[in-house]
C-alpha positions in Angstrom: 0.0 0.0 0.0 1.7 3.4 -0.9 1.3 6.1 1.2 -0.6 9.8 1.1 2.3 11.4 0.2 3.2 8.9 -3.0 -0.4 9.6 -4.6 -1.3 11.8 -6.8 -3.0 15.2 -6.1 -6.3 14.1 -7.7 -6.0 10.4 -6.0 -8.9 9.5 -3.8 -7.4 8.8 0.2 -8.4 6.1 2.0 -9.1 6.6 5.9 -6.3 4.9 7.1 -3.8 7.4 4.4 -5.4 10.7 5.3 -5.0 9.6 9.4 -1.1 8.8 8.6 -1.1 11.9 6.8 -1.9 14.5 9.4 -1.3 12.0 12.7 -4.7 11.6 14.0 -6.3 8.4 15.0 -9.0 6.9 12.2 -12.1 7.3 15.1 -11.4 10.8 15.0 -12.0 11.1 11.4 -15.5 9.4 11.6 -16.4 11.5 14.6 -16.1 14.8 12.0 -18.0 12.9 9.6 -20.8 13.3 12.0 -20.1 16.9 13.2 -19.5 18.2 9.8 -22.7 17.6 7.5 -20.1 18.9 4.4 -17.8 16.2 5.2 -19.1 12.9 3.5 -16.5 10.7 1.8 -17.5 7.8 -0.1 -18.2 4.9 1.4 -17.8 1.4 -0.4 -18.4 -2.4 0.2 -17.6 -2.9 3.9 -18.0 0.3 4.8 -14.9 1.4 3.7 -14.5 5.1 3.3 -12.5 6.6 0.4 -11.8 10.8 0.5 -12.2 12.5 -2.7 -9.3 15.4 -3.1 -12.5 17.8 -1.7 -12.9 15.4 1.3 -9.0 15.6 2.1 -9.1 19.0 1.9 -12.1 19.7 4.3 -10.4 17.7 6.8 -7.3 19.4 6.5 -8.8 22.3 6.9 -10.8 21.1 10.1 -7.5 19.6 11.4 -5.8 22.9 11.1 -9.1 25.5 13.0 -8.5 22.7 15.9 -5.6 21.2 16.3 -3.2 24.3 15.3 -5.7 27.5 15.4 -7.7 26.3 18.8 -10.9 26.3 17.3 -13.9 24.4 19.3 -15.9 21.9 17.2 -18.9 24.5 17.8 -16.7 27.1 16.5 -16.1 25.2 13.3 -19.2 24.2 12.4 -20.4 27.6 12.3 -17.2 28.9 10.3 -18.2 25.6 7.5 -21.7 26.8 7.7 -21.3 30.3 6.4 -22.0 30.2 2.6 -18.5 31.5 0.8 -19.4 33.2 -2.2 -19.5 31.0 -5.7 -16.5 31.2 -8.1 -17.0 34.0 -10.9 -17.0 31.3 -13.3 -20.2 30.0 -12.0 -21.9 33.2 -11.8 -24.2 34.1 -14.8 -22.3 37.2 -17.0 -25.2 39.9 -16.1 -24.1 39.4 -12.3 -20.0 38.8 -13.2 -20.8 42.4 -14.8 -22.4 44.6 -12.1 -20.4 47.0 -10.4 -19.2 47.0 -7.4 -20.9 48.8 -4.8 -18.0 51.6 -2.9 -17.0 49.9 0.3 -18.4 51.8 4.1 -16.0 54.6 4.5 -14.0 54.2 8.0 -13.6 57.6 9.9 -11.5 58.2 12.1 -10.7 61.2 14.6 -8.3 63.0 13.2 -7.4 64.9 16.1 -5.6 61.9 17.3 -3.3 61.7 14.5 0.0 63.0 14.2 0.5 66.0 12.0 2.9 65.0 9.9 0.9 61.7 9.1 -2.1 63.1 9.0 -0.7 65.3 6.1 0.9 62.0 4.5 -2.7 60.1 4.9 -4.7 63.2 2.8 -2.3 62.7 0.1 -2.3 59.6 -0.2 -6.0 60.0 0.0 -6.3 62.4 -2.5 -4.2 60.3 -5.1 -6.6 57.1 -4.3 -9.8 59.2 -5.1 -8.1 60.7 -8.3 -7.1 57.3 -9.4 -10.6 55.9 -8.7 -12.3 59.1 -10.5 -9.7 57.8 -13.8 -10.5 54.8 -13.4 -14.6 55.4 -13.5 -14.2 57.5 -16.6 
């Protein structure tokens, strides 16, 4: 049996390979699969579970929010449940060609500022919205 690391990108992972791969006990991959609804491999003859390249990445990802970012399994779950925004490609071309709506503007008490950087920020200010206007026209 070869190992994660000797497949190809594309190759499906079996349970055992993706629980060499980032040193977690195979249990611990079928608890996910029942905390994360987005998490279902393919599951074969016996029962035997086979991780597509989307699959290996999802639990990589879920590895990494707990075991290295501290993440809770609550925590998560709500982070895999927010929708992320559809690739352009997939987007019909009358929404890929609406503008983009100007972003909040942030203000900030100037009085606080320095001077010197104060004067610095207005320029460089002044250049974005001149740049922007160009752009527009």
């Amino acid at each position: 049996m070869t190992s994660g690391a000797e497949k190809a990108e594309d190759a499906f992972r079996t349970i055992g390979e993706l629980s060499v791969e980032l040193g977690i006990q195979q249990h611990i991959l079928r608890y996910w699969e029942t905390r994360f609804p987005q998490l279902r491999p393919l599951q074969r003859a016996g029962n035997r579970r086979y991780y597509r390249p989307a699959d290996a990445a999802l639990v990589r990802r879920i590895h990494s929010l707990l075991n290295e970012q501290g993440y809770t399994i609550r925590g998560v779950q709500k982070l895999l449940a927010q929708k992320t925004p559809a690739s352009p490609a997939a987007e019909p071309a009358a929404v890929q060609a609406a503008p983009i709506a100007p972003q909040p503007v942030l203000v900030v008490n100037q009085s606080t500022i320095p001077s010197p950087a104060r004067s610095e920020l207005l320029a460089i200010r002044e250049s974005l919205v001149q740049a922007l206007a160009a752009d527009m026209d």
